[in-house]
DRENPAZA-539615 format. One record per residue (C-alpha): x, y, z; chain; residue in one letter. Coordinates in nm, 2 decimals, always signed. Example, Ala and Ser with C-alpha at 12.3 -4.5 7.8 and 13.67 -1.06 7.14 Angstrom:
<sites>
SITE x y z c r
SITE +1.23 -0.45 +0.78 A a
SITE +1.37 -0.11 +0.71 A s
</sites>
This chain:
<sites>
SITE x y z c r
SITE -3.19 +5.54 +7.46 A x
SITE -3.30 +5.35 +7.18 A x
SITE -3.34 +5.66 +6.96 A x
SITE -2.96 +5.76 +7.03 A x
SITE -2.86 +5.38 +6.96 A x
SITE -3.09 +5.39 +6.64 A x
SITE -2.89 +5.73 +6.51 A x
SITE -2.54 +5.61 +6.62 A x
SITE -2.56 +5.32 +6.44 A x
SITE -2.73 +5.51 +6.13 A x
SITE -2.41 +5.62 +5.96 A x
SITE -2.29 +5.27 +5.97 A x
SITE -2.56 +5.12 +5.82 A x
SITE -2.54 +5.38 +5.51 A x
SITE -2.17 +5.33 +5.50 A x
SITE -2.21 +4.97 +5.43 A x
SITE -2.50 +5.00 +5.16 A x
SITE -2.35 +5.34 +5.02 A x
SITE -2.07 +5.18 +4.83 A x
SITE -2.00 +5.34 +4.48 A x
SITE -2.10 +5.14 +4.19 A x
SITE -1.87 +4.99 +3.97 A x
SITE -1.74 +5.07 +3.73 A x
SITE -1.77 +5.44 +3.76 A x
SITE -1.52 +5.54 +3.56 A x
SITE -1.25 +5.39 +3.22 A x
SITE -1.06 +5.11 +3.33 A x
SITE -0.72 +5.07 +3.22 A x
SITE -0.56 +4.75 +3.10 A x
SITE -0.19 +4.73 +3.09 A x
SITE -0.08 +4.52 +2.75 A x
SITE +0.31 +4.43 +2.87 A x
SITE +0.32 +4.38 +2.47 A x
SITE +0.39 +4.60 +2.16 A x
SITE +0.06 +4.69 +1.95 A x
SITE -0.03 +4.45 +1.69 A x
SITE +0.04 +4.08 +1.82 A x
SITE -0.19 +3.80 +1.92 A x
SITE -0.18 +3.95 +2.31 A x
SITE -0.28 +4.31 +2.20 A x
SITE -0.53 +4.19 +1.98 A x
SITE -0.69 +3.98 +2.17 A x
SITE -0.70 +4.24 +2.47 A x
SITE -0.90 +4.51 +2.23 A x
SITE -1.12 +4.28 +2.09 A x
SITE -1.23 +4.13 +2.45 A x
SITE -1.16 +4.47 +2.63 A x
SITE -1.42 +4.65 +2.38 A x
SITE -1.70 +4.37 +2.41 A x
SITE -1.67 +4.42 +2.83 A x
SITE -1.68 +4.83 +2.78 A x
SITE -2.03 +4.75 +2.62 A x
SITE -2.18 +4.53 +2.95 A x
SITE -2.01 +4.80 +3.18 A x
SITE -2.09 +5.08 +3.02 A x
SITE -1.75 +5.23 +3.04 A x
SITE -1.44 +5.25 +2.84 A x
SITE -1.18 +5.01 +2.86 A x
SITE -0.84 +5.20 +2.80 A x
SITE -0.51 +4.93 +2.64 A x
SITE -0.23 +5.09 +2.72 A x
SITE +0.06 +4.92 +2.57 A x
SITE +0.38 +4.89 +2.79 A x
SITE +0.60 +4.63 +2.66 A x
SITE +0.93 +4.45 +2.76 A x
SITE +1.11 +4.16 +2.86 A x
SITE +0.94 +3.91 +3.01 A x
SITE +0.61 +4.12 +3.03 A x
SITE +0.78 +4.28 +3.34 A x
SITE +0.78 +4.67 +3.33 A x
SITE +0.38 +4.62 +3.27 A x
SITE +0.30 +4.34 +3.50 A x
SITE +0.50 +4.52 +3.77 A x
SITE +0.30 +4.85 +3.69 A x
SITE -0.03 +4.67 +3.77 A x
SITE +0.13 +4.52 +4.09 A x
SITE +0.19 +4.84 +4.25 A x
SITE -0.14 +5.00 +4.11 A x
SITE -0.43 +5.08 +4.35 A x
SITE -0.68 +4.77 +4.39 A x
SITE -0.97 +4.94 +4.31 A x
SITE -1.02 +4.77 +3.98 A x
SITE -0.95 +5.05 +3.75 A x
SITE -0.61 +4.93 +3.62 A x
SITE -0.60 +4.60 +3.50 A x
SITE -0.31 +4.37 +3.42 A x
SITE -0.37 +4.15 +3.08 A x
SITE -0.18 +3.87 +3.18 A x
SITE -0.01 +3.56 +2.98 A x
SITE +0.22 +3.26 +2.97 A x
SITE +0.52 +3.51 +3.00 A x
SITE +0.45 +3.60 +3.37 A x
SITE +0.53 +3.22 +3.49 A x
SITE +0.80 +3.22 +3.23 A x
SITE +0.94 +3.50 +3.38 A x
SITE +0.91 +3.36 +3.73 A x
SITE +1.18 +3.09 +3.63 A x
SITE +1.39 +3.26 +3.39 A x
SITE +1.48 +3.61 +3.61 A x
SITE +1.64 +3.57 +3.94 A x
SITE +1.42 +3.83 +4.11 A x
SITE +1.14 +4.02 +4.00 A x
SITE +1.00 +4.35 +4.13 A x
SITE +0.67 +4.19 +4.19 A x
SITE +0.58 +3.84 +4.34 A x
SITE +0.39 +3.68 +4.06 A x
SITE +0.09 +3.53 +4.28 A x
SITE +0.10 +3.69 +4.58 A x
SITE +0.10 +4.02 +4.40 A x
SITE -0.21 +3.97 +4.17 A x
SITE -0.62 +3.89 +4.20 A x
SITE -0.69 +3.69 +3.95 A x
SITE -1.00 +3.75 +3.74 A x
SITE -1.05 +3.50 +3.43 A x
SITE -0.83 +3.36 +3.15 A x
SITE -0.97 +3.48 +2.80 A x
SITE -0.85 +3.24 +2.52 A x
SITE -0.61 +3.00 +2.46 A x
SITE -0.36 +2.96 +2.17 A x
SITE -0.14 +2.72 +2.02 A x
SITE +0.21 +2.69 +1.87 A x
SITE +0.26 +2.44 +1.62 A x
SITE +0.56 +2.28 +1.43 A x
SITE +0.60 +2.41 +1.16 A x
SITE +0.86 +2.32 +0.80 A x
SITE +0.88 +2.44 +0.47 A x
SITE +0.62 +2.29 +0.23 A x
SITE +0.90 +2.16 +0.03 A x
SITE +1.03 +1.94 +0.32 A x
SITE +1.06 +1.58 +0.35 A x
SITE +0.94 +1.60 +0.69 A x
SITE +0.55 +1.45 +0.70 A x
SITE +0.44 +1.44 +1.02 A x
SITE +0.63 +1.46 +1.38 A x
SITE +0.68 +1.14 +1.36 A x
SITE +0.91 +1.17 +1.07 A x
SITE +1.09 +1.44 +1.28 A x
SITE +1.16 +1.22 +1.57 A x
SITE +1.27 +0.93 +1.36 A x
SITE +1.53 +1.17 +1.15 A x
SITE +1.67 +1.33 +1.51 A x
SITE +1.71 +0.96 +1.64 A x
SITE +1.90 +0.85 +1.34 A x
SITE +2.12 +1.20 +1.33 A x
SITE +2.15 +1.31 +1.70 A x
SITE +2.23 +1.66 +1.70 A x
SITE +2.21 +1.69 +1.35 A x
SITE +1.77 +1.85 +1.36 A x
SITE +1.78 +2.23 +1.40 A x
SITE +1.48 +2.35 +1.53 A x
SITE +1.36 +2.72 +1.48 A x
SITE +1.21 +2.94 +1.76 A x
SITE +1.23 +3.32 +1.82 A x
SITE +1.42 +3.45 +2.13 A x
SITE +1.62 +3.27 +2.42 A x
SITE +1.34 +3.19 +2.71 A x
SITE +0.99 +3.30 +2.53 A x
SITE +0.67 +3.03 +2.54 A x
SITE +0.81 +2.91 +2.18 A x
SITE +1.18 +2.83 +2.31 A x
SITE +1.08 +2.68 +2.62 A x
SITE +0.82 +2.48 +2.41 A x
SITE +1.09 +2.33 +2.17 A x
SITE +1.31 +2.28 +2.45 A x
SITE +1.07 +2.10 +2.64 A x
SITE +0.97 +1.87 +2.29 A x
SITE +1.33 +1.75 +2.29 A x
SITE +1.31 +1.63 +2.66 A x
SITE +0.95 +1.47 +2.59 A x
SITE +1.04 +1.33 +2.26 A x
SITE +1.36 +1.20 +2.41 A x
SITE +1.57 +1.35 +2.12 A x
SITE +1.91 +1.56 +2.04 A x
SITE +1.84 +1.85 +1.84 A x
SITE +1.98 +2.19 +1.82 A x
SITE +1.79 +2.46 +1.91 A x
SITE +1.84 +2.83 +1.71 A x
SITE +1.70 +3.16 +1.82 A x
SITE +1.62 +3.41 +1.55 A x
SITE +1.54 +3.81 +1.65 A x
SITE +1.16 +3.79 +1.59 A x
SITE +0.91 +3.56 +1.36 A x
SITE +0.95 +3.74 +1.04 A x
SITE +1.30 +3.60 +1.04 A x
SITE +1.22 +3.22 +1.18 A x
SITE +0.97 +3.21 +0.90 A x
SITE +1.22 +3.35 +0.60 A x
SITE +1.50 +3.10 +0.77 A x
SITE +1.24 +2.79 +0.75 A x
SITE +1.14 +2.92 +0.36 A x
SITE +1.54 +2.91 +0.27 A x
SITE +1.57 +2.58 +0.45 A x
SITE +1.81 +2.73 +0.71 A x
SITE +1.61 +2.51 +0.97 A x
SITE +1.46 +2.17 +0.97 A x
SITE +1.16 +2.28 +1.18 A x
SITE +1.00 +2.54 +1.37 A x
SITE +0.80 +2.63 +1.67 A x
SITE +0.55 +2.95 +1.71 A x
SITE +0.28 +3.08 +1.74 A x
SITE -0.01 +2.96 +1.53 A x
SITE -0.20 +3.31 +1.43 A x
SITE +0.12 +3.48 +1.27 A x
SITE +0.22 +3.25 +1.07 A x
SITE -0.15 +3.10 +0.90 A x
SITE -0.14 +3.33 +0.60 A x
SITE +0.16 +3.09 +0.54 A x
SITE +0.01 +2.79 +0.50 A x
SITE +0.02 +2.73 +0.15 A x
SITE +0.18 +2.50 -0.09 A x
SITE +0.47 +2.62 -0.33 A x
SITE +0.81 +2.77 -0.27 A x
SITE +0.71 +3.00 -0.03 A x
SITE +0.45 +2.82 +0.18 A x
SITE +0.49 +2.66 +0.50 A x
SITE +0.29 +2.32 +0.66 A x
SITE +0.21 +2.28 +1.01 A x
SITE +0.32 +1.89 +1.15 A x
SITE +0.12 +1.98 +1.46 A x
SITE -0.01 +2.17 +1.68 A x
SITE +0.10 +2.20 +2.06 A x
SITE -0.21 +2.19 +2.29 A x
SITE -0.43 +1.84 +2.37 A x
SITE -0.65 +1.94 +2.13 A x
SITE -0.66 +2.03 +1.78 A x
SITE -0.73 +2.34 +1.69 A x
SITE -1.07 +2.39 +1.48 A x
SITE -0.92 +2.61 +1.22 A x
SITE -0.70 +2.35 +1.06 A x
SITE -0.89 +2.04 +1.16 A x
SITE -0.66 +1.82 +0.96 A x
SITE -0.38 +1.89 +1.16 A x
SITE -0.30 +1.67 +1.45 A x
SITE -0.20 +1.74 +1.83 A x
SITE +0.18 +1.66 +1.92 A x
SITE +0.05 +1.40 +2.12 A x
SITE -0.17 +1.24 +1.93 A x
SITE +0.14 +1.20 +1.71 A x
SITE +0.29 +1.00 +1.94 A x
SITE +0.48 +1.25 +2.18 A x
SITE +0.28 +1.11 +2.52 A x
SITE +0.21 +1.40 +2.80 A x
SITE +0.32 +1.67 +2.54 A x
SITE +0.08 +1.99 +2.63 A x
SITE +0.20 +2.35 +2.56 A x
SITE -0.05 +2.64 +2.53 A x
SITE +0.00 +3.03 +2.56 A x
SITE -0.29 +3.20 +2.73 A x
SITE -0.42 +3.57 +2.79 A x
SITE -0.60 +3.64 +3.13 A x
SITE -0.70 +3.93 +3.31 A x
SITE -0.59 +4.00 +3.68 A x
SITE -0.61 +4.31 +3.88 A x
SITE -0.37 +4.44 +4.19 A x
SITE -0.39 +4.20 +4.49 A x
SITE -0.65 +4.37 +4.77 A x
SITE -0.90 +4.44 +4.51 A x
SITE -1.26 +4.37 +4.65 A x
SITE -1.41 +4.05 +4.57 A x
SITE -1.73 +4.25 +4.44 A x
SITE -1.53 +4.37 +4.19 A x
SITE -1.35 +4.07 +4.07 A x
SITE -1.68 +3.92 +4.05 A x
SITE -1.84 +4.20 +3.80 A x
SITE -1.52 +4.18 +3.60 A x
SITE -1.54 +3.78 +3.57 A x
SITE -1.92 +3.82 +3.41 A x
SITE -1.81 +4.09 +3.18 A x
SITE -1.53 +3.86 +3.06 A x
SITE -1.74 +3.53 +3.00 A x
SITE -2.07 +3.78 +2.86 A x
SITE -1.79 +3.92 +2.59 A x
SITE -1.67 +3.57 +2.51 A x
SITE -2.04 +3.43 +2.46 A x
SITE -2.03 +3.63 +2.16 A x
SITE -2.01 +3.50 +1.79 A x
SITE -1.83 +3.82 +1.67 A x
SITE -1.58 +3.81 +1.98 A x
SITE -1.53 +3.44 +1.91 A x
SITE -1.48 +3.48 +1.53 A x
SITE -1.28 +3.76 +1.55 A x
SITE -1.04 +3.50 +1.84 A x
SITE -1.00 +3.20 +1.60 A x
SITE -0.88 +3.39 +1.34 A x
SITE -0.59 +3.48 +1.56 A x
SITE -0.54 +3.12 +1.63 A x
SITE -0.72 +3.18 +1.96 A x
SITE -0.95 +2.96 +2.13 A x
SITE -1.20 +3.17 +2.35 A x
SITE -1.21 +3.06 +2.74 A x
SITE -1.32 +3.16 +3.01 A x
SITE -1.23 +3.07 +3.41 A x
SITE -1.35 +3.13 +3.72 A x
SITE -1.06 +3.35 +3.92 A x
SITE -0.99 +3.00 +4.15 A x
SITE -0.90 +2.88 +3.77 A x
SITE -0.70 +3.13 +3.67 A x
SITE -0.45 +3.10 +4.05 A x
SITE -0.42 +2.72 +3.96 A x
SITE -0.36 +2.75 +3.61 A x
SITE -0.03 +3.03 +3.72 A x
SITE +0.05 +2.85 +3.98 A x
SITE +0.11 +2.56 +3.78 A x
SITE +0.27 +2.71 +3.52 A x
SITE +0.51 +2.87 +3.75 A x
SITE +0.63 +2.50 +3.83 A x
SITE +0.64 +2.34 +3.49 A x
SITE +0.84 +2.66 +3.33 A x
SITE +1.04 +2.67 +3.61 A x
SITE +1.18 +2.30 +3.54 A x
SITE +1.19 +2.32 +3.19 A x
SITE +1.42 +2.60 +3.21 A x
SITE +1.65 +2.41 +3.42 A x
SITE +1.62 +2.11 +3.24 A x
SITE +1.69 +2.34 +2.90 A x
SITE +2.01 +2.50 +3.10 A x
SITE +1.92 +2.84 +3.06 A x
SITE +2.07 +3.07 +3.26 A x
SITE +1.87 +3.29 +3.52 A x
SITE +1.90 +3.68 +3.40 A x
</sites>
């Protein structure tokens, strides 16, 4: 009898130890971005320093749209097993409040894995502009309400919602204009069309010179400044109290993915950012490297999910 119970439960046993390992095979991580930005950039960069730990490819495949949607709802419906891989951003809580239904839920949908890097938006004017600081900025909208124009790119992105969101903090009344991409923002800031604008930080850097042509940043967006331009202060250092706006790349995989496998990924992610090239390579897109633990990464969404969703309704912008 106990020979028969030994082999019966024989096949068990090897089932539970006989998992395959992982990863076996490329992994595939969905960019809901064109080729070329911060997002992309920052995905192949980190993506190719994890392939070398793993010892497998890592596949971008670049799949983008509104609101990082098509992409982020392509990962949703994937099968957890690890092998496709969402690279998730600010956009996916944006999205939360600015759509009126999505074709994924964006937490319940998704295992988080880690956050890769952080990166700022900054103010940013002409060189030729009166405009020294953000406290100059303030004190002009104050004196002229509605008379400021501030510059961001499209209705709804990380930069909109950020400027919308410095006139409620600042306590100001400015008009907000959307240009079509930031090629144009920056040529409408150059020609003085706009008083101010808001982007990203890495894009516009190579502008940051004096003359005709060049551009200044007032400040940076985050709590902290960033280590490329040292000189340049936070938004709240420059007296705009509680003012903290950072875009964000993460990785998360197809909710029901095993723990085991989340786990692997999470090493890979902080081994690839513990790396001077990797972290070079990052600040020069304006990026500061981080890495979370998945628990991190579910908090940080969640509440971003809440703060977008009330700046969007504070901004009056309607649902799509």
């Amino acid at each position: 009898m106990r020979l028969l119970l030994t082999l019966a439960l024989l096949p068990l046993c090897f089932g539970a130890s006989a998992q395959p390992a992982y990863p076996s095979k490329p992994i595939t991580v969905i960019v809901p971005f064109g080729p070329g930005g911060v997002a992309d950039i920052t995905a192949r960069t980190v993506g190719q320093a994890m392939a070398a730990s793993l010892k497998q490819p890592i596949v971008i495949e670049n799949r983008p749209s509104a609101g990082a949607v098509v992409g982020s709802a392509a990962v949703a419906k994937a099968t957890p097993d690890g092998y496709t891989l969402l690279l998730m951003s600010n956009a996916n809580p944006v999205s939360a409040g600015l759509f009126k239904k999505l074709p994924y839920d964006p937490v319940k949908d998704f295992a988080p894995i880690g956050t890769l890097g952080f990166f700022d938006l900054a103010l940013f004017v002409a060189d030729r502009s009166p405009l020294k600081n953000v406290q100059d900025l303030v004190a002009r909208a104050k004196a002229q309400p509605g008379q400021l124009t501030i510059g961001t790119i499209a209705v709804g992105s990380t930069q909109n919602l950020a400027a919308e969101l410095f006139k409620t903090s600042a306590g100001i009344d400015a008009l907000v204009v959307p240009y079509n991409g930031t090629s144009a923002l920056r040529t409408a800031l150059m020609a003085g069309q706009v008083d101010v604008g808001f982007e990203v930080l890495g894009p516009m850097m190579a502008h940051l010179a004096p003359g005709p042509r060049g551009l200044r940043a007032l400040a940076v967006t985050s709590d902290r400044p960033f280590a490329g331009l040292p000189n340049v202060p936070t938004v709240q250092a420059s007296g705009v109290p509680k003012y903290n706006v950072a875009s964000w790349n993460a990785l998360a995989a197809p909710a029901g993915t095993p723990p085991r496998v989340v786990e692997t990924l999470n090493a890979a992610i902080r081994e690839a950012l513990g790396k001077p090239d990797v972290q070079q390579r990052l600040q020069s897109l304006g990026v500061r490297a981080q890495a979370s633990t998945p628990a991190e990464l579910g908090q940080l969404l969640g509440s971003e999910i809440l703060r977008w969703k009330q700046a969007i309704a504070d901004a009056k912008i309607p649902q799509q």
